[in-house]
N, C-alpha and C positions, 0 to 999 in steps of 0.2 A: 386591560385586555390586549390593548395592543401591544404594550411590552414582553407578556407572552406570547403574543403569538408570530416577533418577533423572535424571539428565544428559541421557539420550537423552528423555527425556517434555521435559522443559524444553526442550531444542534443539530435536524437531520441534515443540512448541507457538510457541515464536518464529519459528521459519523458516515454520510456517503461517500465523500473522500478519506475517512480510517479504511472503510471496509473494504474500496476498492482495492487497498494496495494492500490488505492485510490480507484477504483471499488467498495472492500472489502469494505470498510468505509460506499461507497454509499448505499450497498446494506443493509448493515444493519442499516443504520438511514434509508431508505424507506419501511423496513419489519417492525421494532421495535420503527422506531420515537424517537430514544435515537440515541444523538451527542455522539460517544466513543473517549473523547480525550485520550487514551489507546493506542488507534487503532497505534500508532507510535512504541510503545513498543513493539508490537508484532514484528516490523521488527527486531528492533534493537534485541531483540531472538533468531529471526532464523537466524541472523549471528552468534551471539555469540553459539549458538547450534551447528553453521557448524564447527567454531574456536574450542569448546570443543573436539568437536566430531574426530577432525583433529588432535589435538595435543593427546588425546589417544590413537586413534586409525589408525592414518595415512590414507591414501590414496586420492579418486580423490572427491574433496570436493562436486563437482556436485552430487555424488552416494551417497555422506553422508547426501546429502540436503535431499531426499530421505526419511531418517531417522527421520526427523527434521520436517516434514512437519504432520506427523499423529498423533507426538505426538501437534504439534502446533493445529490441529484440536481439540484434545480434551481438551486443555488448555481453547481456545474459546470457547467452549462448556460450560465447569466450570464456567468460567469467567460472563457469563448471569448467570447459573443457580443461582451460588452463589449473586452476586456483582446487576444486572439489572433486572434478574426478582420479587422482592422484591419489588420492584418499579414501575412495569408494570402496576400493576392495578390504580394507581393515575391517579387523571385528570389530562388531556395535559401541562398547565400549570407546573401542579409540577410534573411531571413527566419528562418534560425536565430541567427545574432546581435540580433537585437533580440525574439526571443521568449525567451533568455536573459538579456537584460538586463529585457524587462518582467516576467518571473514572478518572477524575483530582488527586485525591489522588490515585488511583491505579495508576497512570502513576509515581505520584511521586514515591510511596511506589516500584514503582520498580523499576528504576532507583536507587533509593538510594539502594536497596538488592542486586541489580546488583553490583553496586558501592564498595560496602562492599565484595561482595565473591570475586571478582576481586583481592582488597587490602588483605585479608588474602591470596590466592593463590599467592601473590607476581608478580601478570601479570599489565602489562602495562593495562591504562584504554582505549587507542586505539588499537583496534585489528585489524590485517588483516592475510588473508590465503593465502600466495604466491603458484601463480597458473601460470604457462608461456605457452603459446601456439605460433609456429613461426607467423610470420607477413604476410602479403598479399601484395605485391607491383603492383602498377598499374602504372608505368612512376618513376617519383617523387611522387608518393601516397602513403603511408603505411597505412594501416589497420589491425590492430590488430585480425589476428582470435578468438582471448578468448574473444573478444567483440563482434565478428558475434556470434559465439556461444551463447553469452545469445543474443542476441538479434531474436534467431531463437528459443532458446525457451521461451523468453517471449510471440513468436506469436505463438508455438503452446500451453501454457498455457491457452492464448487467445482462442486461437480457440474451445478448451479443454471446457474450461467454458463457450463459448457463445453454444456451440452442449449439455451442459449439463442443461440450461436455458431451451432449447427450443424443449428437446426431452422428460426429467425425470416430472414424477407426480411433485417430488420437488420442480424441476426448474422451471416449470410452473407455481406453486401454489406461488412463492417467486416474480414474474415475477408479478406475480398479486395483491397479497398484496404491493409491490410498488406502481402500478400504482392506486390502491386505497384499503385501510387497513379495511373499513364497509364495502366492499361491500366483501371483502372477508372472513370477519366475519359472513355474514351472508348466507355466501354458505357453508360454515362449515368447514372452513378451519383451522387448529388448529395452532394458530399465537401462540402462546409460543414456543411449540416444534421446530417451524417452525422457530421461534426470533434463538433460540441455535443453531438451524444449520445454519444459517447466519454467526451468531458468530464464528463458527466454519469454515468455508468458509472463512469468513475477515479475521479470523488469519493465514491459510494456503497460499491466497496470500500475504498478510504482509509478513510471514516468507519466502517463496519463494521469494522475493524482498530481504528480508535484506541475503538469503544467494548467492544471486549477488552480491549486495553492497560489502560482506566481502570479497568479491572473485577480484572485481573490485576497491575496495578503502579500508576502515576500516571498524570499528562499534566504537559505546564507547557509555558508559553509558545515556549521554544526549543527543542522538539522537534522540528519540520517539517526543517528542512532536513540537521541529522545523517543523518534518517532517509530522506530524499531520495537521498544517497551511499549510502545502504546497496541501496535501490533501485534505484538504475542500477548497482550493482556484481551484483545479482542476476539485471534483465535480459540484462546482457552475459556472467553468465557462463551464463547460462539457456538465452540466443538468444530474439532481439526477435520479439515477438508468438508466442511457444508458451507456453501454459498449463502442459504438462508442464513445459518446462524452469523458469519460477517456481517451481512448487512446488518441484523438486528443487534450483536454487539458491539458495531459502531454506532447504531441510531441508539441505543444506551450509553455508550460512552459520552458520543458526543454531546446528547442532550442532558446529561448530568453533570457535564462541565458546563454547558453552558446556565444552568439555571444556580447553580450551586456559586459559579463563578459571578454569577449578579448580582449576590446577595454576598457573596465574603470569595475574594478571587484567587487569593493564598488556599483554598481549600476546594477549588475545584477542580483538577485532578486528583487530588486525594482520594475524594468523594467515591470518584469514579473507579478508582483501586480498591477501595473498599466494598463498593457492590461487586468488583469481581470475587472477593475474598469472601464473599456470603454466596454469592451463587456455585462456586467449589467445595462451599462446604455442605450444600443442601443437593446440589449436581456434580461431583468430580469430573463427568466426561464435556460439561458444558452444557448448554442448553438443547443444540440439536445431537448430541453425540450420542451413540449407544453403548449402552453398558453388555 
């Protein structure tokens, strides 16, 4: 009993970190209609931001996340203005093939910069920020409090962004161009501006994920785009732009690789691609999406 219930603390702590940064993703391919295969790189950042920021300047890495997160906003920001709005005005078609092929090379181009500052500053390419908090015992149970911990603030993150959706002119205006992008064109709603601060959104949950990840496991260079598939396997199986269905297609994800992964570990991501291949074919828009 305890090793599941084990299992289930580690699956919904990783599917709380898939969903928060996969949101991100969703929300900005239902604003902007551009796939950011990028969108992985951001996390893999805002770890390596918390690592920089930790090894300079010491202290309690959650309050340096802090740090990490406004500059990751304006990063996003840049990242449309310069890289995806150039491209916004093309027809549908080539407008999503060539904002696949530009975030593709941004993903690599940064990874490989990453790659390289890393090897000059002579640091290993897996990083992590050792962080210890005492444990929780409940019988034979152990529970890790540095793991309740983020798992408390990835729901008020959550919570943070779903009261920000549904109270701000923004929120609502972003809430809208998802659910249909003419119709909010033609209320006057200014979808560029509106694109960059998506962007800038998607990269602060990204970077908020990846400075858990560095807190609770590593980072390295080539983690962005893995984690990217993991992403759009969550939004699709979630349904593009709902906040519920993230969280629940990460807390499926996650807790399918973990238990799947306990018992044979070659086969737990698979697992987890596979239940999304059964729920597409029994649901095509996802679990929360409408048909």
């Amino acid at each position: 009993m305890e090793t599941y219930v084990q299992l289930i603390v580690l699956g919904l702590l990783h599917g709380g970190i898939y969903a928060l940064a996969a949101f991100g993703l969703s929300i900005v391919f239902g604003v902007s209609g551009v796939l950011n295969l990028a969108h992985g790189e951001f996390l893999m950042l805002g770890g390596m931001g918390v690592f920089a920021l930790r090894s300079l300047l010491g202290g309690n890495p959650f309050v340096l996340a802090l740090l990490v997160l406004p500059a990751a906003f304006v990063a996003g920001y840049v990242f449309e203005l310069g890289l995806i709005r150039p491209i916004a005005a093309r027809d549908e078609r080539s407008r999503v093939a060539s904002a696949v092929l530009v975030t593709l090379g941004a993903a690599l181009f940064i990874e490989d910069a990453t790659a390289f500052v890393l090897r000059l500053s002579g640091t290993d390419y897996d990083v992590s920020v050792p962080y210890t908090l005492p444990s929780l015992f409940v019988g034979d149970i152990v529970i890790s409090y540095l793991r309740l911990l983020v798992l408390v603030l990835i729901t008020l993150l959550t919570l943070a962004l779903g009261y920000y959706l549904k109270v701000t002119y923004t929120g609502m205006a972003l809430r809208a161009t998802t659910q249909n992008r003419r119709g909010a064109l033609l209320t006057g709603v200014d979808t560029g501006r509106l694109s960059s601060i998506t962007f800038g959104i998607g990269a602060v949950l990204a970077a908020a994920a990846g400075a858990f990840e560095v807190v609770l496991a590593s980072v390295d260079p080539s983690l962005g785009l893995p984690v990217t598939l993991k992403y759009l396997c969550i939004i699709v199986l979630g349904g593009l732009g709902s906040l519920m269905g993230a969280l629940v297609g990460g807390a499926i994800l996650g807790l399918t690789e973990q238990f799947v992964g306990f018992y044979s570990p070659a086969w737990g991501q698979t697992a987890a691609f596979f239940i999304l291949v059964v729920v597409l074919l029994v649901r095509p828009r996802g679990l929360f999406g409408t048909y």
